[in-house]
Structures are given as structure tokens and as C-alpha cells.
C-alpha positions in Angstrom: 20.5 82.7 52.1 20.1 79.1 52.8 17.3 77.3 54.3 17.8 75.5 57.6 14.3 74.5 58.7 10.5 74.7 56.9 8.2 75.8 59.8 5.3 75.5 57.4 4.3 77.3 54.1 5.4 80.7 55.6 7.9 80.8 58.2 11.5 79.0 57.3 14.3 79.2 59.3 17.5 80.6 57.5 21.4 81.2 57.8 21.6 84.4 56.3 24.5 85.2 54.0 26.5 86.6 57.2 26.3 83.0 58.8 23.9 84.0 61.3 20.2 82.9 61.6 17.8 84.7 61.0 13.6 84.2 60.7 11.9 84.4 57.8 8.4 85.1 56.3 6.4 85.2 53.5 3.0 84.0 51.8 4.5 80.5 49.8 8.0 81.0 51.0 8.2 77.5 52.8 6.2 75.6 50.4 7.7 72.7 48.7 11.0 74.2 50.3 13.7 71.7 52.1 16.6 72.4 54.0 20.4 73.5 52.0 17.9 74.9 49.5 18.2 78.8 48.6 15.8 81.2 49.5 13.7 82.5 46.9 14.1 86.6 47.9 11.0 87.5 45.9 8.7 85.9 48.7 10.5 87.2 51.6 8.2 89.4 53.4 10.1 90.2 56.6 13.3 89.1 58.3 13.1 88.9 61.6 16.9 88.5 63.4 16.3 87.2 66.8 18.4 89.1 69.7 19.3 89.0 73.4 20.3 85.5 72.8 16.8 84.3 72.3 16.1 81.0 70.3 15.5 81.3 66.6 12.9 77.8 66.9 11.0 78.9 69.2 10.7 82.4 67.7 10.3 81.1 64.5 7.5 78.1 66.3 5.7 81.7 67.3 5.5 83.4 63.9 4.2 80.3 62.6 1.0 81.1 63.7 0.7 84.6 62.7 -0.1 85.3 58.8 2.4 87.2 57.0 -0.6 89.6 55.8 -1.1 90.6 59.6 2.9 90.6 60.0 3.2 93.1 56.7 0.0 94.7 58.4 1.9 95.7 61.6 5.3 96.6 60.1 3.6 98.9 57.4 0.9 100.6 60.2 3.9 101.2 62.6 5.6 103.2 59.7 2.5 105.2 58.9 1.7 105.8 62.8 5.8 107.5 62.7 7.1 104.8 65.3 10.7 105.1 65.0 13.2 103.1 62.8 14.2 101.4 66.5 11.1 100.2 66.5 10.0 99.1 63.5 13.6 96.8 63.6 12.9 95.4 66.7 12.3 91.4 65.9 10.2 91.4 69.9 8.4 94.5 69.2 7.2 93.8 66.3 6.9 90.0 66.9 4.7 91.1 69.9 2.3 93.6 68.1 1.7 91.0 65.1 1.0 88.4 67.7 -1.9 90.7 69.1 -3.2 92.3 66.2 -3.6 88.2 65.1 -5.5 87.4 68.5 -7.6 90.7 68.2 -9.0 90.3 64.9 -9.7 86.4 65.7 -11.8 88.1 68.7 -13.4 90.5 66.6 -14.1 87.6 64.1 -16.0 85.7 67.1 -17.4 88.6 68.7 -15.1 88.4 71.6 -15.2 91.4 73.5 -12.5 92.5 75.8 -12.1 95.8 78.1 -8.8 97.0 79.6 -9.2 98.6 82.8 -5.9 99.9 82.8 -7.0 103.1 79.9 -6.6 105.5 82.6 -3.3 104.8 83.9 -2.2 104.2 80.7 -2.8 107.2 79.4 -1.9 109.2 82.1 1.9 107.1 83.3 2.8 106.8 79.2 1.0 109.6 77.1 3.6 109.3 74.3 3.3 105.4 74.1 -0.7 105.8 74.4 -0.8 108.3 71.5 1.6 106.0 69.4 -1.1 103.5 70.5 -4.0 105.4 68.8 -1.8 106.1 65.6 -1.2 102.7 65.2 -4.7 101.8 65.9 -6.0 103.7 63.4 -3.8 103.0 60.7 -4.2 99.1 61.0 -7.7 99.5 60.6 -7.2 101.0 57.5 -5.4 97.6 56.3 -6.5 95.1 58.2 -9.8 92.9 57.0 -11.5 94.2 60.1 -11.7 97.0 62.6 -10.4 96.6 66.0 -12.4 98.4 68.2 -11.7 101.5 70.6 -9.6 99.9 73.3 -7.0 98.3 71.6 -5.0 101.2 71.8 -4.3 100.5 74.6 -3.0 97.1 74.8 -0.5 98.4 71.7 0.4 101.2 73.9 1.8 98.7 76.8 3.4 96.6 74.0 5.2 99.9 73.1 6.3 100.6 76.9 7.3 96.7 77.0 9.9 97.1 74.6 12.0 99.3 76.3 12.9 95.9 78.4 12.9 93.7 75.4 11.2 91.1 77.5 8.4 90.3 75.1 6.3 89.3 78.4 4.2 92.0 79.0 3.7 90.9 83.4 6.6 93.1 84.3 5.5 96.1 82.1 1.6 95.7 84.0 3.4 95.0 87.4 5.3 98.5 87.1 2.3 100.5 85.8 0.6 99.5 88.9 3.4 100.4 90.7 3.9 104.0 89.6 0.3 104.8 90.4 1.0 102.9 93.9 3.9 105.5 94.0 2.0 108.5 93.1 -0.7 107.5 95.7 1.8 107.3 98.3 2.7 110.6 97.5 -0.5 112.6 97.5 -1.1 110.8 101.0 1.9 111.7 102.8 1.8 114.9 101.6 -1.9 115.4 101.7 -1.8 116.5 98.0 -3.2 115.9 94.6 -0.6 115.7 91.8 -1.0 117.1 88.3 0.2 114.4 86.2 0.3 116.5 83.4 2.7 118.5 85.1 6.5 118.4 83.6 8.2 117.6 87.4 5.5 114.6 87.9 6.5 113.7 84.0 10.0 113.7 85.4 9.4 111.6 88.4 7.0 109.1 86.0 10.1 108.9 83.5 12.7 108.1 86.5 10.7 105.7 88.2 10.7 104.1 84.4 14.2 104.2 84.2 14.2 103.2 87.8 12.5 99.6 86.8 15.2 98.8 83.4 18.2 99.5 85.8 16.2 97.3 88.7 15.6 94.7 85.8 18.9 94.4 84.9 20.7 94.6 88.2 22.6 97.8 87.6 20.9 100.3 90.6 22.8 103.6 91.1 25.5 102.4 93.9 28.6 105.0 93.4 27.3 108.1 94.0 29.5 110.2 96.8 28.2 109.7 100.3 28.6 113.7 100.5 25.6 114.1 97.4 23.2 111.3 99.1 24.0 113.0 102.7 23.2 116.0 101.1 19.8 115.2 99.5 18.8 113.7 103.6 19.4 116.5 104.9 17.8 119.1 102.6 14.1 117.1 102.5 13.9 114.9 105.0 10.4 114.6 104.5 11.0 113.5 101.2 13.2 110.8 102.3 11.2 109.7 104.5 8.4 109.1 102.2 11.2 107.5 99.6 11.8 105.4 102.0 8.2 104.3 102.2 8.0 103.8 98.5 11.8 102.0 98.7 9.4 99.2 101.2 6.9 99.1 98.9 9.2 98.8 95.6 11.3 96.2 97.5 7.7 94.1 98.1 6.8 94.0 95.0 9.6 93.3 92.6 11.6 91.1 95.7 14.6 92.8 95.6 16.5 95.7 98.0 16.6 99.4 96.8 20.2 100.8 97.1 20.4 104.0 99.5 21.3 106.2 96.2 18.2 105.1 94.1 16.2 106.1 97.2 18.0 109.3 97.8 17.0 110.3 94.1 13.7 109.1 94.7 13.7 111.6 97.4 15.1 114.6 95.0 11.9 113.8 92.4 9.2 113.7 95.8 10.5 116.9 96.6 10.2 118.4 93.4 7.0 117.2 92.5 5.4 118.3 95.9 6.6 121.6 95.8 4.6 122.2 93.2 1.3 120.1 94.6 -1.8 121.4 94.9 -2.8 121.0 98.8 
């Protein structure tokens, strides 16, 4: 690999031996370094490829600022917490944790103390990203310099549901966790209810309306579905439409854009399960 651009005594900027360019870190691997030079491989800590056409500079501006030790840190807790191979390749995931786990333990350094009143709603919409959260937690106390305190988990546990829009900006992943409990409250009003969301049909409707967001995000809504199915869904729980519809409004308020009659139709098929099984 060649060297393209020193950041500073850790982060270079590199065509990799494919042509492509890729991010580099590792404590001493930029010092004294220049550009055409080779990379020395025996200081390469991590290789971070960026993807969905974001810009190596400014990725490689970002990492900058993050110490490899916290970067090494991160990647080694996410293997020891069992996040998945996905996961631990992701450049923005991992990018985003390091970036955190650096700004938490400055906090804990200056007795900065921060609360996230979204614990609740975190743990109840993504149970499997909250318990990845307290995995990781744990295991990067036992390697970082300090301990993070309870909390934290979290904030890692968003970062986890964030990735599945590779975004790296964590607004849209709060937006839609407030949403899905705007959602469920909707619900349990209409219907006069109380929903079990520990229950596998609310789990169901929780991981739709998740899905729900990424095809909304990228502008590929359900559209093709045969007018027979959708007139079929009306007609069989109208109730449920009508309170899809209601959460179509809302869902088109928030995130400014118009919710295809399919999507709302299968918003209509999870109301309808999920009530059915409601505690009135």
C-alpha cells in the first residue's frame, strides 16, 4: 500500500494495493511518513474502507481525533460482546462507536455526567440492540483506562440500531424511536388497550415499522401489491385501517413524505394482529 495523505501521527490516507482508498490507523504509522511512501504493515492497526460513496478526507479528518487505543478498544469489545462479522466490518459502525466511546471517557475524565431519557424506549422498541449495548458496555470497561458508567449502554445500543441505515447521523434513528412509541400510543388509544411489548405480534409490528423507516429512507415503499390483496386487508379490519390511516398522517408529518396505500394496508394487517391479542 502507498501513502496518499499524513493526517497526523496516526491516521494516513492510503491507496490500497487494489487501487482503491482506504483509511488507515495506527500508533506511529503517520510519523515522519510523506506521500508515494509505503506503508509500514507492522503499525497498521485498522483499515477502515469508506462506503456508500462517502469521502475518505473527511472520514479520515474524523478518525484523526480518535486514538487508535480507543479504535483497537471498540473493534476488540465488539468481538468479545459477539456482534456480528457485519458489524465489526462496518467502517460507519465502528467509526461511530469509537467516536463515542472517545467523547465518553473525555466526560468521565471531567466528570461530565450525562442521562439518556430514552432507556425505556430503548430497551423496550430494540431489546436485541440494547442487550448488544450492555455486552459491549461491559467489555470496554474491561479495556478501556476508565469505566463508563451505567447508561452508556444505551447510547451504544442506538449506534447499533443506526447502522442498519448506514447514516452515521444518529437524528433519524431518535426521530423513529419516538415515532414507534407515537405508533404504539395511537394504538392502545384507539383501541382502548394496553400492548405487551414483549409480546411476539407487537415484536412483529416493532420490526415492520423498522423496516418500514429503511424502505421510507430510501424511497422504495411497497407500491405493487395487487389492488385484490390491499382491497382485501380494507375490508377484513376496517378498524385497523382506519387507525393505519391515522398513523399514515402522523408518519407523513413527521418524516415529510406520503405513505403509499400498500404500506398502510400492511400497517393495518400488524394493528389487527397486535390488538387481537390486547389486553382491554
Amino acid at each position: 500500500m502507498e501513502i496518499l495523505r499524513v493526517f497526523n501521527n496516526n491516521v494516513v490516507l492510503a491507496k490500497d494495493d487494489d487501487g482503491s482508498e482506504v483509511i488507515l490507523t495506527g500508533r506511529g504509522l503517520g510519523f515522519q511518513a510523506r506521500p508515494g511512501r509505503p506503508v509500514d504493515p507492522s503499525k497498521v492497526v485498522r483499515k477502515f474502507v469508506p462506503a456508500d460513496g462517502r469521502d475518505p478526507d473527511h472520514l479520515a479528518q474524523m478518525l484523526s481525533d480518535i486514538p487508535p487505543e480507543t479504535i483497537r478498544a471498540v473493534v476488540d469489545s465488539m468481538r468479545d460482546a459477539g456482534l456480528s462479522d457485519t458489524q465489526i466490518a462496518s467502517t460507519t459502525l465502528v467509526m461511530a462507536l469509537a467516536d463515542h466511546v472517545a467523547g465518553a471517557i473525555m466526560r468521565v475524565e471531567k466528570h461530565i455526567t450525562v442521562t439518556y431519557p430514552l432507556r425505556g424506549e430503548v430497551s423496550n422498541l430494540y431489546p436485541d440492540e440494547y442487550a448488544q449495548g450492555e455486552a459491549l458496555l461491559a467489555a470496554l470497561n474491561r479495556r478501556l483506562p476508565v469505566t463508563l458508567p451505567e447508561g452508556e449502554e444505551t447510547s451504544l445500543a442506538m449506534h447499533l440500531v443506526n447502522a442498519g441505515f448506514s447514516t452515521g447521523d444518529l437524528s433519524y434513528t431518535y426521530t423513529m424511536t419516538g415515532v414507534i412509541q407515537q405508533m404504539i400510543d395511537i394504538i392502545e388509544q384507539s383501541y382502548g388497550v394496553t400492548l405487551d411489548q414483549e409480546s411476539v405480534n407487537v415484536g412483529r409490528f416493532i420490526t415492520h415499522l423498522r423496516y418500514l423507516f429503511v424502505r421510507i429512507h430510501q424511497g422504495k415503499q411497497l407500491n405493487d401489491e395487487p389492488p385484490m390483496i390491499i382491497e382485501a386487508i380494507a375490508g377484513s379490519h376496517p378498524e385497523a385501517m382506519k387507525c393505519a390511516r391515522t398513523i399514515a398522517s402522523v408518519l407523513e408529518l413527521r418524516l415529510e413524505t406520503d405513505i403509499s396505500d400498500d404500506e398502510i394496508a400492511y400497517l393495518a394487517m400488524h394493528v389487527a394482529r397486535v390488538t387481537g391479542y390486547a389486553a382491554r
